[in-house]
C-alpha positions in Angstrom: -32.7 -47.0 -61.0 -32.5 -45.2 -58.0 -28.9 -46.3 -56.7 -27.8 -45.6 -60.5 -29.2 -41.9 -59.8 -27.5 -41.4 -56.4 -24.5 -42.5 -57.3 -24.7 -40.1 -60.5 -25.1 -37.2 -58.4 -22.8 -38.1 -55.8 -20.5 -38.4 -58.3 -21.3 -34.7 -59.4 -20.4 -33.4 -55.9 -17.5 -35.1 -56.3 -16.9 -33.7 -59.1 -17.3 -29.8 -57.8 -15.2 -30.0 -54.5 -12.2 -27.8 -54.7 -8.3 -29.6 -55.3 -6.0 -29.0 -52.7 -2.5 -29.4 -54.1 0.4 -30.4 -52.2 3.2 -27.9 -51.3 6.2 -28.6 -52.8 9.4 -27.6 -50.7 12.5 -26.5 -53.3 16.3 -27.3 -51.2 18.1 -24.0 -50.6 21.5 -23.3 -52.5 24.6 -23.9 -50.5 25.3 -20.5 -49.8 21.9 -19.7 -47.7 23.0 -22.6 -45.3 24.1 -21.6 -42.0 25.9 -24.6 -39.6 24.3 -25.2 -36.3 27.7 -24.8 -34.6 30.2 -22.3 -35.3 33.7 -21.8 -33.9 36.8 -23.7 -33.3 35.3 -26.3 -31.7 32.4 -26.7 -33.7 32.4 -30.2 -35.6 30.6 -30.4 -38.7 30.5 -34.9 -39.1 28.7 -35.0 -35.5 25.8 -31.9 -35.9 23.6 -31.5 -38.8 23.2 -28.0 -40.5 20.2 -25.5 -39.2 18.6 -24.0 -42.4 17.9 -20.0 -41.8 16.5 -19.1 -45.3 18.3 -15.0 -45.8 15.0 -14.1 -47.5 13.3 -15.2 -44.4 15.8 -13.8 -41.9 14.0 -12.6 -38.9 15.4 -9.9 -37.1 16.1 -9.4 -33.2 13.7 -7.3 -31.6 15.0 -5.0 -28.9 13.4 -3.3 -26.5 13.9 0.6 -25.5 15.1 0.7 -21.4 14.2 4.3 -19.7 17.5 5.8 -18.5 18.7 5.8 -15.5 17.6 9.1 -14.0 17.9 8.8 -10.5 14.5 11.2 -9.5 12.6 10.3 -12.7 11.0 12.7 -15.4 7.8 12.9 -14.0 7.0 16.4 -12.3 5.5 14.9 -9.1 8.3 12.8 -8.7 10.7 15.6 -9.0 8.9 17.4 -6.2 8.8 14.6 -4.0 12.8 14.6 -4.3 13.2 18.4 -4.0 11.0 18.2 -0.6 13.0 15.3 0.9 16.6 17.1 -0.1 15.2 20.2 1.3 13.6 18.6 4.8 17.6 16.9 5.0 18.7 20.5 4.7 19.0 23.0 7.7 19.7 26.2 5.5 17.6 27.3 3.0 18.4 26.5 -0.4 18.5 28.1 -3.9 17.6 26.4 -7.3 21.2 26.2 -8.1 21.7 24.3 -4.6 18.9 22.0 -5.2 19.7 21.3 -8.6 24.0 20.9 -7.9 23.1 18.9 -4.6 19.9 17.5 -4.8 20.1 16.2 -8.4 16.3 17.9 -9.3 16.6 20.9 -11.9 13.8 23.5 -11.2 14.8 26.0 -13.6 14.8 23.5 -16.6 10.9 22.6 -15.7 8.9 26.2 -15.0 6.1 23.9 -13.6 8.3 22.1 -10.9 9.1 25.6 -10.0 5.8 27.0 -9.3 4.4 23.4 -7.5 7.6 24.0 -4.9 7.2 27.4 -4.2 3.3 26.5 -3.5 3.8 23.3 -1.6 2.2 23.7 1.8 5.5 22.1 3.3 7.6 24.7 1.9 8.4 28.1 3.0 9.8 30.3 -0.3 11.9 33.5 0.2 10.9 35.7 -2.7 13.3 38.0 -1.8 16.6 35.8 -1.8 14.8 33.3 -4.0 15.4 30.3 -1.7 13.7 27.3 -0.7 13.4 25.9 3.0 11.7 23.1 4.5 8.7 23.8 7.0 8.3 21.4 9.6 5.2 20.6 11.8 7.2 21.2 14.6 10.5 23.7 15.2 12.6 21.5 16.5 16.7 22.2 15.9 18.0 20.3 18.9 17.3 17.9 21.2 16.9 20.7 23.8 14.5 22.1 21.5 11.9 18.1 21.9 12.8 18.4 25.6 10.7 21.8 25.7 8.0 20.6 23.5 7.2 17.7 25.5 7.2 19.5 28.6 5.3 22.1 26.8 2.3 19.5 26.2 2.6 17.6 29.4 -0.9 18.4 30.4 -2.2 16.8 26.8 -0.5 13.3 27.3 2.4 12.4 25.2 3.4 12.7 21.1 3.3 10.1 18.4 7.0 9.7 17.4 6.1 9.6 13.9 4.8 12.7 14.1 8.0 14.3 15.6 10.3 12.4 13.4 9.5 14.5 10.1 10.4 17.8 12.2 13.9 17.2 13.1 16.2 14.9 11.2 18.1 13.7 14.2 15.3 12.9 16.1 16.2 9.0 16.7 19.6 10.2 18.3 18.0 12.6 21.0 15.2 10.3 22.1 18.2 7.7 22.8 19.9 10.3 24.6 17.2 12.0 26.6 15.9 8.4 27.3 19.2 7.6 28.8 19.2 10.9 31.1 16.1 10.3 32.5 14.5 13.6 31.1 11.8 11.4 28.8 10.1 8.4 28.9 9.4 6.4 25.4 6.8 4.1 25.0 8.4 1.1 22.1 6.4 -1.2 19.7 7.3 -4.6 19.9 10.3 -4.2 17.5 11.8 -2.1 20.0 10.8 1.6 17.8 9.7 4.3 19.8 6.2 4.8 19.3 5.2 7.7 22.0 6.9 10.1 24.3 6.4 11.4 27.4 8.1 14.6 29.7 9.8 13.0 32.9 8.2 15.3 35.7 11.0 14.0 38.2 8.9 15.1 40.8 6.7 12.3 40.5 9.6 9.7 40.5 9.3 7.4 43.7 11.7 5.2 44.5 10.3 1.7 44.8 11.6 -1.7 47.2 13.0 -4.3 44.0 10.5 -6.8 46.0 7.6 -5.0 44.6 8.8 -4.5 41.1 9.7 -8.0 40.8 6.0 -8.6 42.3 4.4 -6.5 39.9 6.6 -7.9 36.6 5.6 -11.3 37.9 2.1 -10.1 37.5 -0.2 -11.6 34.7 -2.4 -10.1 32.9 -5.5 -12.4 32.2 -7.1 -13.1 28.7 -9.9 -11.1 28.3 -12.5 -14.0 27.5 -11.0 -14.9 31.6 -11.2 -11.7 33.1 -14.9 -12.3 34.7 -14.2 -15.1 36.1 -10.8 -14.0 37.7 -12.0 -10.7 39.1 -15.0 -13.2 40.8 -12.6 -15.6 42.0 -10.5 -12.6 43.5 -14.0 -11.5 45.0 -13.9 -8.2 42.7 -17.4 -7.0 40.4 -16.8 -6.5 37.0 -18.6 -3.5 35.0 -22.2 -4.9 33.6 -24.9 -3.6 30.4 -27.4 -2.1 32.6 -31.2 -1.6 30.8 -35.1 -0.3 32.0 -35.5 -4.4 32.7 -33.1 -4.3 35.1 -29.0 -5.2 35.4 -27.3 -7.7 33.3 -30.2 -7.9 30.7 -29.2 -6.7 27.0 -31.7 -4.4 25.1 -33.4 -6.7 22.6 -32.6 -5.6 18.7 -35.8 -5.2 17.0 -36.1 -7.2 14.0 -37.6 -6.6 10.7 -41.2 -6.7 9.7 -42.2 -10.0 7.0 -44.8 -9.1 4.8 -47.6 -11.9 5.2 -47.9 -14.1 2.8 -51.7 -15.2 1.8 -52.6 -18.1 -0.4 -55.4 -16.9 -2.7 -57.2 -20.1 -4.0 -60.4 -20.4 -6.6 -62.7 -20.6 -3.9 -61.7 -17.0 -2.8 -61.5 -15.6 -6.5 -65.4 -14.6 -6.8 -65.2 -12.5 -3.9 -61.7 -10.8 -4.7 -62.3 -6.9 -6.5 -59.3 -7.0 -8.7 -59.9 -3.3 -9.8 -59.2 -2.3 -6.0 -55.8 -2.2 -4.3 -55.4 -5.3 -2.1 -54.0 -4.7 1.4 -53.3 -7.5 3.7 -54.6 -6.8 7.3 -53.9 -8.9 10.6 
């Protein structure tokens, strides 16, 4: 009786679980078929047909490009290109100048106006209305670095890079005040000047090639050897000196552990919970 009423109810169940039906694909007319290959060479006997339903007809998605402004629509970006035209250019320069030559339109953007004329870099004529580049350094001619070098002998030499945004032709004069003698140029390893120096000519000794072929033939040791070769040449080398005496390095203090204590049972009756607990040495 009891497999009679499990089967009867499973059965039931059976009974209430939904029908899925099967989808039933209908064949498109003739005239919603598009061939696989099109053309004059296409060949309809050797390629089957590719079905593109027209109600279902998907359509190409294309995607907006930004134009091709050459300085961009951004105001920032605008400025930057008005500050480089205008640190190219040795005259001062009006919005019409900028905007013809430079390619940056200050007169169609109010706020691009106003961020030039304010721009630290800049130097604004309010009377003519012109723009002009303000270097960190006057410097018009390579007569004009000769003089500011010599002018801050006493201070050591100048970073290049520093020069460079001053004076457009600054690569030029180095080379040629390199070549007469009136500068000395320190280079990276790529060869770029990196600092430069006044030639005091006065100080210019003229040395035997023996001893610059001596001193180029001179090595320089690796600074994990340098003790050991200034003690093999019978030279001291510089040493940490401290209150314990030479050679001894001052000993970092390190940080205070708190100390741990093991509280058993056997310490429990005599431990005041109702008190703070402080751990003593």
């Amino acid at each position: 009786m009891a497999q009679k009423k499990e089967i009867s109810e499973f059965k039931k169940r059976l009974a209430n679980q939904p029908v899925i039906q099967r989808a039933v694909v209908q064949p498109l007319p003739a005239h919603e078929i598009i061939p696989l290959y099109t053309g004059s060479d296409a060949n309809p006997n050797n390629h089957g047909p590719l079905v593109i339903s027209s109600s279902k007809k998907r359509k190409a998605e294309v995607y907006s490009q930004p134009k091709d402004t050459g300085t961009g629509r951004h105001t920032n970006s605008l400025l930057f290109a008005a500050i480089k035209y205008l640190r190219d250019a040795e005259e001062p320069q009006s919005a019409e100048d900028i905007r013809r030559k430079g390619n940056v339109d200050l007169e169609a953007n109010p706020e691009l106006y106003q961020a030039l004329k304010d721009s630290s870099k800049i130097d604004y004529d309010m009377v003519n209305h012109t723009f002009q580049y303000r270097p960190t350094y006057n410097i018009k001619s390579k007569e004009d670095l000769l003089a500011l070098l010599e002018k801050n002998r006493n201070v050591g030499g100048m970073e290049y890079k520093e020069l460079k945004d001053s004076y457009s032709k600054l690569p030029e004069a180095v080379r040629q005040l390199a070549e007469e003698g009136k500068i000395l140029v320190i280079k990276t390893k790529d060869g770029q000047p990196r600092v430069l120096y006044w030639n005091d000519v006065r100080y210019n000794t003229a040395m035997d090639k023996e001893f610059r072929d001596i001193w180029h033939r001179m090595r320089v040791p690796d600074e994990t050897d340098l003790p050991k070769e200034l003690v093999k040449a019978g030279l001291t080398y510089m040493q940490v000196y401290d209150k314990k005496g030479p050679g001894e390095m001052k000993k970092q203090k390190t940080a205070r552990k708190n100390r741990r204590m093991k509280i058993t049972n056997t310490h429990m009756k005599d431990l005041d919970l109702t008190k703070d607990f402080v751990v003593t040495k």
